[in-house]
PDB file of N, CA, C, O and CB in Angstrom:
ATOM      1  N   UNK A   1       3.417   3.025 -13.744  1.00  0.00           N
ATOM      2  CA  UNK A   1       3.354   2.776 -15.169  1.00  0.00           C
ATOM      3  C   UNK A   1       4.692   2.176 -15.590  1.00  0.00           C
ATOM      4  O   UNK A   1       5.801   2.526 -15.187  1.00  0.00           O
ATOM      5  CB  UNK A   1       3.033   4.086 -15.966  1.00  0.00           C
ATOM      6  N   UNK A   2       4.384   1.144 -16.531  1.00  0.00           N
ATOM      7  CA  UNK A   2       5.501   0.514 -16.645  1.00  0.00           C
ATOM      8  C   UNK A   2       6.378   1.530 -17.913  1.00  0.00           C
ATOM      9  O   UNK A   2       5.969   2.577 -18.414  1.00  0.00           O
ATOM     10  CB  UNK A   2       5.128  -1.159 -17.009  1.00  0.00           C
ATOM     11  N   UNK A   3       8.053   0.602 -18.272  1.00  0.00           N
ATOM     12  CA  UNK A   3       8.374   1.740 -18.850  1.00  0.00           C
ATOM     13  C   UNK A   3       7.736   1.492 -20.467  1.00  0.00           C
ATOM     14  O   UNK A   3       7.739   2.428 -21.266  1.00  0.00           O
ATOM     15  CB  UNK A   3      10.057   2.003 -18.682  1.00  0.00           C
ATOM     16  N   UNK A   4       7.301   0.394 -20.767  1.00  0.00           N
ATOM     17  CA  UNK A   4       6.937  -0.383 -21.725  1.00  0.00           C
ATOM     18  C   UNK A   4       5.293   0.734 -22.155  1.00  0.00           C
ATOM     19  O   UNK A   4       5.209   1.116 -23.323  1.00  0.00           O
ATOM     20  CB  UNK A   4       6.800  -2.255 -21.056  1.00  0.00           C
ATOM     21  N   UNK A   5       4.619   0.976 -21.567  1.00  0.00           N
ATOM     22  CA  UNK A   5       3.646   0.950 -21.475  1.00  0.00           C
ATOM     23  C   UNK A   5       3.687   2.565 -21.569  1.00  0.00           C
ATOM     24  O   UNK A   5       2.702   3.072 -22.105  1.00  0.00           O
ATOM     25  CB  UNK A   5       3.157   0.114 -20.458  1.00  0.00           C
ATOM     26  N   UNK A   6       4.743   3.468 -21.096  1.00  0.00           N
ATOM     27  CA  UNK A   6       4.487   4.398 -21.476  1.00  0.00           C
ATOM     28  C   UNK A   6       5.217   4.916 -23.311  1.00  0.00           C
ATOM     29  O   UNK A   6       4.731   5.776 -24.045  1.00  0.00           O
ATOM     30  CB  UNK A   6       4.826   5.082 -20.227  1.00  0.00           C
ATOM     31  N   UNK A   7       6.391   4.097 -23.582  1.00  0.00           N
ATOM     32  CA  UNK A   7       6.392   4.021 -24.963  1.00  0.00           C
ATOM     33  C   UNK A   7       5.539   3.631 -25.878  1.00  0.00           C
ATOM     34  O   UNK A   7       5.422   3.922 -27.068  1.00  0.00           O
ATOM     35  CB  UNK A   7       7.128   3.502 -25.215  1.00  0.00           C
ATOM     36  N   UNK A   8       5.120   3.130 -25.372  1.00  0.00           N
ATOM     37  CA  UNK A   8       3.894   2.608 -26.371  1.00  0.00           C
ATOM     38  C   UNK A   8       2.467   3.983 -26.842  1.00  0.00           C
ATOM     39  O   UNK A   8       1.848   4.436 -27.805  1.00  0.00           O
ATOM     40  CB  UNK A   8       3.025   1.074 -25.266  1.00  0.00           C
ATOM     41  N   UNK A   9       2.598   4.096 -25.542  1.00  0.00           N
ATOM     42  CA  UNK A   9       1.555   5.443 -25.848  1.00  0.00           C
ATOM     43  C   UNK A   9       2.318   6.783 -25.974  1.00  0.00           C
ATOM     44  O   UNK A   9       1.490   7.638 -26.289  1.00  0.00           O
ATOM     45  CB  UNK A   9       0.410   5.696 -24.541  1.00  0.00           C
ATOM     46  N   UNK A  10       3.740   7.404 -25.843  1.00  0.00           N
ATOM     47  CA  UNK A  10       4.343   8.099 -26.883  1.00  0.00           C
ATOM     48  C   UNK A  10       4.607   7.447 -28.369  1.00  0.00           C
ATOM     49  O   UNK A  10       4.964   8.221 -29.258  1.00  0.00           O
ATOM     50  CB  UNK A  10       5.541   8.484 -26.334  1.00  0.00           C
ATOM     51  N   UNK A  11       4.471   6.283 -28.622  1.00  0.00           N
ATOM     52  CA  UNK A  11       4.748   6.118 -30.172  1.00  0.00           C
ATOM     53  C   UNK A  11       3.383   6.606 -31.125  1.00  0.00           C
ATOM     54  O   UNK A  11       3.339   6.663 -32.354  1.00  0.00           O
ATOM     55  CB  UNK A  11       5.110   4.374 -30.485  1.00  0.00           C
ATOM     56  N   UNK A  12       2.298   6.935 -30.148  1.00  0.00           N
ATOM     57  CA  UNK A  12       1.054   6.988 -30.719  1.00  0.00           C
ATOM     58  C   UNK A  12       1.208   8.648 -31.043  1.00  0.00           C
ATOM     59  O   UNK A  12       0.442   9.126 -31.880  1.00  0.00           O
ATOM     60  CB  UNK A  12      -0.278   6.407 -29.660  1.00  0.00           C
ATOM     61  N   UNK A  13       2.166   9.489 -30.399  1.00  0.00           N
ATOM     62  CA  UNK A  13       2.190  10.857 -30.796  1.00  0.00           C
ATOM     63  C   UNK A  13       2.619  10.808 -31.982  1.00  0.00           C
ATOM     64  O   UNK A  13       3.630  10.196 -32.326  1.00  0.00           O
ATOM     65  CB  UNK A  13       2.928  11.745 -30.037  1.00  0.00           C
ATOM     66  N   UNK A  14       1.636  11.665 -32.953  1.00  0.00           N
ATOM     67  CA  UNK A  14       2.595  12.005 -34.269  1.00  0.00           C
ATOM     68  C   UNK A  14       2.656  13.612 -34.843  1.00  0.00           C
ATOM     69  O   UNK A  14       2.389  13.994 -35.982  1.00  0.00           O
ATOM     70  CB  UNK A  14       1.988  11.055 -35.592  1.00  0.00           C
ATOM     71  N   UNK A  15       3.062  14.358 -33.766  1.00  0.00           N
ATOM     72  CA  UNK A  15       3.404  15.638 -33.470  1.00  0.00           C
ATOM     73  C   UNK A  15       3.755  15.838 -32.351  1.00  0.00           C
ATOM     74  O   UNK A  15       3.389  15.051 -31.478  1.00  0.00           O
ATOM     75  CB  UNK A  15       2.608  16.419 -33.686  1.00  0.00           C
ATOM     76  N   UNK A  16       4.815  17.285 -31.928  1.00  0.00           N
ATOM     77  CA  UNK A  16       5.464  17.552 -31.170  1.00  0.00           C
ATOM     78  C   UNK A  16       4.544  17.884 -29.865  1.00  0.00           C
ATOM     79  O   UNK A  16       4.836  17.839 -28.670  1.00  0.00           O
ATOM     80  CB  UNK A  16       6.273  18.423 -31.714  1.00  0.00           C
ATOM     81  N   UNK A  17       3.350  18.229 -30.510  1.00  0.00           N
ATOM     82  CA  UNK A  17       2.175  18.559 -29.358  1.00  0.00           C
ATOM     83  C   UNK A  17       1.698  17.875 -28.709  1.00  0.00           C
ATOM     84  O   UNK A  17       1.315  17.981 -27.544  1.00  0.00           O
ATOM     85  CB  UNK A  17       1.182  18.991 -29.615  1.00  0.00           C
ATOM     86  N   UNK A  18       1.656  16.598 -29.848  1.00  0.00           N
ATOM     87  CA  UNK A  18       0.860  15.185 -29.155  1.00  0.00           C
ATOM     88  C   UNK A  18       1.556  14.684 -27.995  1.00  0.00           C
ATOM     89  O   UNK A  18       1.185  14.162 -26.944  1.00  0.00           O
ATOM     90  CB  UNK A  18       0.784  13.834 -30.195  1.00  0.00           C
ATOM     91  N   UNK A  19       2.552  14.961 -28.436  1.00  0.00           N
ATOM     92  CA  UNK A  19       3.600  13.990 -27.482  1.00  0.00           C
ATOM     93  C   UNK A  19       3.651  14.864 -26.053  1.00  0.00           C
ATOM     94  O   UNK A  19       3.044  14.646 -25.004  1.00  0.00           O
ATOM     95  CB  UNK A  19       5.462  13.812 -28.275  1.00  0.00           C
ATOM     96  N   UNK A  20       4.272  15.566 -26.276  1.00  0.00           N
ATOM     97  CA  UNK A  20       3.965  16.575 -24.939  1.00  0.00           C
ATOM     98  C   UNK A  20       3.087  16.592 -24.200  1.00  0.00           C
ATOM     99  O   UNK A  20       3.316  16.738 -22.999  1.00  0.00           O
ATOM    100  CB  UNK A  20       3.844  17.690 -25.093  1.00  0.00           C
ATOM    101  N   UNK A  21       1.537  16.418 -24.777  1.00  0.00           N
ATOM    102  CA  UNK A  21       0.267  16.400 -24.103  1.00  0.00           C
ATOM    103  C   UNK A  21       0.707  14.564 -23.381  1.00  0.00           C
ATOM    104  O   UNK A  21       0.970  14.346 -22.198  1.00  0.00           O
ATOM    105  CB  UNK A  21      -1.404  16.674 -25.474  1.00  0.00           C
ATOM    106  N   UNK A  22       0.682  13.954 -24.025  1.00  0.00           N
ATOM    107  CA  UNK A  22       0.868  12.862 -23.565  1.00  0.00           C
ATOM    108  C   UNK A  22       2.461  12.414 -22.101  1.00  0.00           C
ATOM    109  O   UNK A  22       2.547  11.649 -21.141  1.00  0.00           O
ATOM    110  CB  UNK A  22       0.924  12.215 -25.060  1.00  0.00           C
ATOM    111  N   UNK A  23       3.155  13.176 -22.601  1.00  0.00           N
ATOM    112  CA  UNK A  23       4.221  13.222 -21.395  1.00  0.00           C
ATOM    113  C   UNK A  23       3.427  14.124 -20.237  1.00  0.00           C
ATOM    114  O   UNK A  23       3.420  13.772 -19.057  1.00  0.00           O
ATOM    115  CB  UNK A  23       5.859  14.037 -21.917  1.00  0.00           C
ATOM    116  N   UNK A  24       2.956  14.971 -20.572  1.00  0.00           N
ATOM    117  CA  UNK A  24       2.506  15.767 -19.275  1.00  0.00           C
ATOM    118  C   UNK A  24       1.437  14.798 -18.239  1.00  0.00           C
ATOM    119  O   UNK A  24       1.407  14.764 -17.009  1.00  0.00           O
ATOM    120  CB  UNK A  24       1.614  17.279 -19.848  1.00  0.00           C
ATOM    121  N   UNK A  25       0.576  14.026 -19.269  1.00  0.00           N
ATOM    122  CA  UNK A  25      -0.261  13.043 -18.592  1.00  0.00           C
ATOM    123  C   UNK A  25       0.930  11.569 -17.643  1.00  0.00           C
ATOM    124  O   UNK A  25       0.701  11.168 -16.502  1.00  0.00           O
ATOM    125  CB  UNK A  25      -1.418  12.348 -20.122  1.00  0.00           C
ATOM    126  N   UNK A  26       2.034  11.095 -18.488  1.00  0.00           N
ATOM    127  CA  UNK A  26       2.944  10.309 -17.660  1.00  0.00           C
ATOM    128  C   UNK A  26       3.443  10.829 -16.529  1.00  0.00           C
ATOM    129  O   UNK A  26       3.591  10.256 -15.450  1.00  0.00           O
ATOM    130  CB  UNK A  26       3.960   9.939 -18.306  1.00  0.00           C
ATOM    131  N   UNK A  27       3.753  12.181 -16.880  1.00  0.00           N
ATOM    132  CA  UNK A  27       4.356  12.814 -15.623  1.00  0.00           C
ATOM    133  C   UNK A  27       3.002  13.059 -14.431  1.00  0.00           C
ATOM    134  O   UNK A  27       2.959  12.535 -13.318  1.00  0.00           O
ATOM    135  CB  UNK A  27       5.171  14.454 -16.138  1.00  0.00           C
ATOM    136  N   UNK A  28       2.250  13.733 -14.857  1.00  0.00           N
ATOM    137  CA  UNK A  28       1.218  13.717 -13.372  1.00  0.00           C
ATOM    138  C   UNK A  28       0.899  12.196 -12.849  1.00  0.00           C
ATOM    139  O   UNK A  28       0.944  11.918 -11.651  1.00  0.00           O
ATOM    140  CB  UNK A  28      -0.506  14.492 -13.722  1.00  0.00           C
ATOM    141  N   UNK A  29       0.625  11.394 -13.702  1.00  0.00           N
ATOM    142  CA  UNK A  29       0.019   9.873 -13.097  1.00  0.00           C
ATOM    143  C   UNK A  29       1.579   9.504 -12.183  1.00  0.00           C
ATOM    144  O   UNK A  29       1.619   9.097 -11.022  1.00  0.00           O
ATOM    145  CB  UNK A  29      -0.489   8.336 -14.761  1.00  0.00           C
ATOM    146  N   UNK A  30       2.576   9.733 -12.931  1.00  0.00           N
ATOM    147  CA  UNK A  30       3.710   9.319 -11.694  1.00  0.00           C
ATOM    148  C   UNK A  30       3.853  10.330 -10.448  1.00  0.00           C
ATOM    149  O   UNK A  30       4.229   9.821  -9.391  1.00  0.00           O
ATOM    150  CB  UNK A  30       5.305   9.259 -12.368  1.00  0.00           C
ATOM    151  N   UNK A  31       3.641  11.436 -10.465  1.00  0.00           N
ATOM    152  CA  UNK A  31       3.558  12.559  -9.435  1.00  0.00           C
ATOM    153  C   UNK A  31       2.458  11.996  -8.513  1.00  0.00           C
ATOM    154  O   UNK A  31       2.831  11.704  -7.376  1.00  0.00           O
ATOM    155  CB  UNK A  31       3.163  14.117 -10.096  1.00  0.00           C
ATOM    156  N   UNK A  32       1.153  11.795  -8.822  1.00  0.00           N
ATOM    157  CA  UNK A  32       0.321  11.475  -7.987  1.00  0.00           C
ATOM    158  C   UNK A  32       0.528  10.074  -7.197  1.00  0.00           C
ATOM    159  O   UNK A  32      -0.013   9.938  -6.099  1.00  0.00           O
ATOM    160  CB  UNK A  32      -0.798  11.567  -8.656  1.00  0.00           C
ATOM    161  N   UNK A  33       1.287   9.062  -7.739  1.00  0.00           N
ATOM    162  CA  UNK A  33       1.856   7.961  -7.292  1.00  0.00           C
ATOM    163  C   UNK A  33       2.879   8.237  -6.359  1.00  0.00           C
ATOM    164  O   UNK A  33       2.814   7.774  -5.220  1.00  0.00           O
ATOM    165  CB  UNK A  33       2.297   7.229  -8.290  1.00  0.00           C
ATOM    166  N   UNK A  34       4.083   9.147  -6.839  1.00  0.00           N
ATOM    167  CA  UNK A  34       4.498   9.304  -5.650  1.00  0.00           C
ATOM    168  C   UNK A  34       4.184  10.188  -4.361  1.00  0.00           C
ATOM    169  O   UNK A  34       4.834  10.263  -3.318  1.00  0.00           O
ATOM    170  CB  UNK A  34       5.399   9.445  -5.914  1.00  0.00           C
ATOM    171  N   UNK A  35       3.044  10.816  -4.712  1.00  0.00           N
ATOM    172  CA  UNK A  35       2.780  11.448  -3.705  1.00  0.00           C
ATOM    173  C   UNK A  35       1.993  10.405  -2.458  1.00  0.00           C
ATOM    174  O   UNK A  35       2.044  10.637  -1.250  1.00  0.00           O
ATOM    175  CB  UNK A  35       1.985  12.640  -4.257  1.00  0.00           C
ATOM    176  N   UNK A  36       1.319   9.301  -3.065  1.00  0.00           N
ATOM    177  CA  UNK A  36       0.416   8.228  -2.426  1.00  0.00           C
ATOM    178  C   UNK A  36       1.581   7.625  -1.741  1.00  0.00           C
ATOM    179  O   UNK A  36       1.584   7.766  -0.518  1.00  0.00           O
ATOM    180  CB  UNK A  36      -0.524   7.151  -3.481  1.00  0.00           C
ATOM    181  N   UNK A  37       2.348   7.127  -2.150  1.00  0.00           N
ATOM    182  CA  UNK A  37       3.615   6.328  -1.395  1.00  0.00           C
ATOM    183  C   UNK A  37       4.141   7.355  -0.660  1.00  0.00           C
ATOM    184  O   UNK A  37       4.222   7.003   0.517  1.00  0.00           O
ATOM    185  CB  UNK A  37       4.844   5.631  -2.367  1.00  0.00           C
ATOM    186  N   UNK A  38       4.532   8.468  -0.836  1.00  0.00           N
ATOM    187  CA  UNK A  38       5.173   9.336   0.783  1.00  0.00           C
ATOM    188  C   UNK A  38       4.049   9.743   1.647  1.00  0.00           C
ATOM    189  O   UNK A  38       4.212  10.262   2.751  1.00  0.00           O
ATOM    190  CB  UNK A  38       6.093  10.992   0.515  1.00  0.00           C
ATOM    191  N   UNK A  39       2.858   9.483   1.091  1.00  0.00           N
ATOM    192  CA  UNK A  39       1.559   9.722   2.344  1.00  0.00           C
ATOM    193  C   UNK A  39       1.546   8.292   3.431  1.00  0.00           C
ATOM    194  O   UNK A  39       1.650   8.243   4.656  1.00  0.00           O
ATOM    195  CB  UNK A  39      -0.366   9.817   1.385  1.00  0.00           C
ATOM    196  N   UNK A  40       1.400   7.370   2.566  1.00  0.00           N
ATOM    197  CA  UNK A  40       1.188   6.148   2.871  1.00  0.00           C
ATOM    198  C   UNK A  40       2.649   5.457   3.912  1.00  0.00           C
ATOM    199  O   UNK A  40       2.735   4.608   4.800  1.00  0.00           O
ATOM    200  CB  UNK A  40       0.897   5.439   1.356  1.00  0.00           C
ATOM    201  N   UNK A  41       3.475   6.230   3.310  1.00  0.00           N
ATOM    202  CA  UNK A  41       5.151   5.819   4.177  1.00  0.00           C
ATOM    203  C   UNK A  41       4.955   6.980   5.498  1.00  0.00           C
ATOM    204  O   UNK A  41       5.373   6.642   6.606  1.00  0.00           O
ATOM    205  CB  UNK A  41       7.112   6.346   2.868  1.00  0.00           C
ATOM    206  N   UNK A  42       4.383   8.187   5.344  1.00  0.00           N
ATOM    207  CA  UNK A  42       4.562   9.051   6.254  1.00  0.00           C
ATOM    208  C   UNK A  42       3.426   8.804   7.655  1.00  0.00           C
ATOM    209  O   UNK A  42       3.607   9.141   8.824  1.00  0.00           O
ATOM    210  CB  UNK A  42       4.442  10.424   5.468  1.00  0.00           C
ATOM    211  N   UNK A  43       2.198   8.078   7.024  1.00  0.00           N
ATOM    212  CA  UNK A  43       1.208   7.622   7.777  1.00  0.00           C
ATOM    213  C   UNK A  43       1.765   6.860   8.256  1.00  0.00           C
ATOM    214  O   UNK A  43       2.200   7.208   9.354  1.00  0.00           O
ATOM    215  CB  UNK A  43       0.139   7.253   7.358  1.00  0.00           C
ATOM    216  N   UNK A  44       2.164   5.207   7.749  1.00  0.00           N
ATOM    217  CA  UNK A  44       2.982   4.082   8.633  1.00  0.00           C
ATOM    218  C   UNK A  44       4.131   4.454  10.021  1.00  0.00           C
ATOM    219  O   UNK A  44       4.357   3.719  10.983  1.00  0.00           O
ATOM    220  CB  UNK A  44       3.927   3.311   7.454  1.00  0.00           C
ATOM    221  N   UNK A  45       4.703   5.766   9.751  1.00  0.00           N
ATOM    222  CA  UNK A  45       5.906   5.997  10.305  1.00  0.00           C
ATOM    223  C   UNK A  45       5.231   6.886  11.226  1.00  0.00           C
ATOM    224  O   UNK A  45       6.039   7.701  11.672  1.00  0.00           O
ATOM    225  CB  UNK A  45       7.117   6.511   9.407  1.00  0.00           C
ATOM    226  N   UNK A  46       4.313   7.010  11.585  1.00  0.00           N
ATOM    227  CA  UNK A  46       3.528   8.545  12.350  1.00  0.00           C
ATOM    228  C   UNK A  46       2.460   7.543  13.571  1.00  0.00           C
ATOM    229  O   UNK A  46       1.786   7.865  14.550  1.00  0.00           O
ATOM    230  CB  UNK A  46       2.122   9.876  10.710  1.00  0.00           C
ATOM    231  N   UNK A  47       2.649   6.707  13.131  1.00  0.00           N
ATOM    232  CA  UNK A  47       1.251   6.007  13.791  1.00  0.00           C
ATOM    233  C   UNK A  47       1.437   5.725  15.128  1.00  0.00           C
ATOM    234  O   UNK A  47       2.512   5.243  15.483  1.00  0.00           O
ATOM    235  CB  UNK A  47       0.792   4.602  13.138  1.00  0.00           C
ATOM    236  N   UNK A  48       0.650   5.925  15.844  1.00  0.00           N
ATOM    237  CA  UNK A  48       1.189   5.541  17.169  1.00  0.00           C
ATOM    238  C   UNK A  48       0.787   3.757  17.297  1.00  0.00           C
ATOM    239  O   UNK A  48       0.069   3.104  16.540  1.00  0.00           O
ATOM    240  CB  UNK A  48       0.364   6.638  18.503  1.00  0.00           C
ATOM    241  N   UNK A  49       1.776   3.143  18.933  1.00  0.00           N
ATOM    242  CA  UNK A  49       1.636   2.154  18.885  1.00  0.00           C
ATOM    243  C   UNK A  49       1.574   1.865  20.493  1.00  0.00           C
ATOM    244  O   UNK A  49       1.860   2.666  21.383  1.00  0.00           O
ATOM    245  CB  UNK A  49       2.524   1.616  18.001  1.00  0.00           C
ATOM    246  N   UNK A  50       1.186   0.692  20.618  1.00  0.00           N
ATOM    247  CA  UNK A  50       0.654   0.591  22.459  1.00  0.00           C
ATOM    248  C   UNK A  50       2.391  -0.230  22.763  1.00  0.00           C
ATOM    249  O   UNK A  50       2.637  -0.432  23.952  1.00  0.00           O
ATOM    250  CB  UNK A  50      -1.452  -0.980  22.983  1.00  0.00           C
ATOM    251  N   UNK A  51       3.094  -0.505  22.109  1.00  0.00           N
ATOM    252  CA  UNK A  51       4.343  -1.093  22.747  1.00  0.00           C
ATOM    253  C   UNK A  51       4.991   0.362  23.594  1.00  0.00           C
ATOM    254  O   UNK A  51       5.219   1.520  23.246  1.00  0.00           O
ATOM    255  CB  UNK A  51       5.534  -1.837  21.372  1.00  0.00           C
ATOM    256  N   UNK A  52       5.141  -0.476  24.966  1.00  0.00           N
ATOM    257  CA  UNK A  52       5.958   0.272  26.284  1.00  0.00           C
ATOM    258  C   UNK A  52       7.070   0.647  25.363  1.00  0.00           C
ATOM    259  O   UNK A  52       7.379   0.145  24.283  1.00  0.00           O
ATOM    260  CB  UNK A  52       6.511  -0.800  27.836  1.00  0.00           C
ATOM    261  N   UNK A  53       7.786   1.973  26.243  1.00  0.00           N
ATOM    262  CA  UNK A  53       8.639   2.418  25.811  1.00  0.00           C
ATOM    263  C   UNK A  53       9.667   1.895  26.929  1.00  0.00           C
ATOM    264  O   UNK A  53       9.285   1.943  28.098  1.00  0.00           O
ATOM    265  CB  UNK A  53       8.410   3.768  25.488  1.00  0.00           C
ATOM    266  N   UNK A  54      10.983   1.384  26.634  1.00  0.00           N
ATOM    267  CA  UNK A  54      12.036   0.757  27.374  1.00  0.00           C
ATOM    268  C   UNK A  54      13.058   2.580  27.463  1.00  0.00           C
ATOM    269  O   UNK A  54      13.470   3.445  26.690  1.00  0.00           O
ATOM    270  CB  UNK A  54      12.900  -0.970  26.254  1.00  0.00           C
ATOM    271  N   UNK A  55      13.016   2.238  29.149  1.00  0.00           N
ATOM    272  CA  UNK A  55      13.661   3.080  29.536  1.00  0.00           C
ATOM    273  C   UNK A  55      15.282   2.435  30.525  1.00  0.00           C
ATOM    274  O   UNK A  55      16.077   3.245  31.003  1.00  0.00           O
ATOM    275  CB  UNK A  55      12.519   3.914  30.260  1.00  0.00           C
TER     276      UNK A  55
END
């Protein structure tokens, strides 16, 4: 999420609640993002490969 894009939808809070509900939603959508990128980095780095090993 861009950073643009999440101001925009805190300017739409117009209470302390709103807003909160709405940060809690920025914060999980970025949590779940980074959790996809350290799966996705941890898969790439785990993978096996048929190149000989130089001894």
């Amino acid at each position: 999420m861009t950073a643009d894009l999440a101001i925009s939808l805190l300017r739409r809070g117009s209470n302390g609640s709103q807003i909160l509900s709405i940060l809690d939603s920025i914060a999980n959508d970025e949590a779940d993002a980074n959790i996809a990128d350290a799966a996705a980095h941890y898969a790439a780095i785990s993978a096996p490969t048929a190149d000989p090993i130089q001894f």
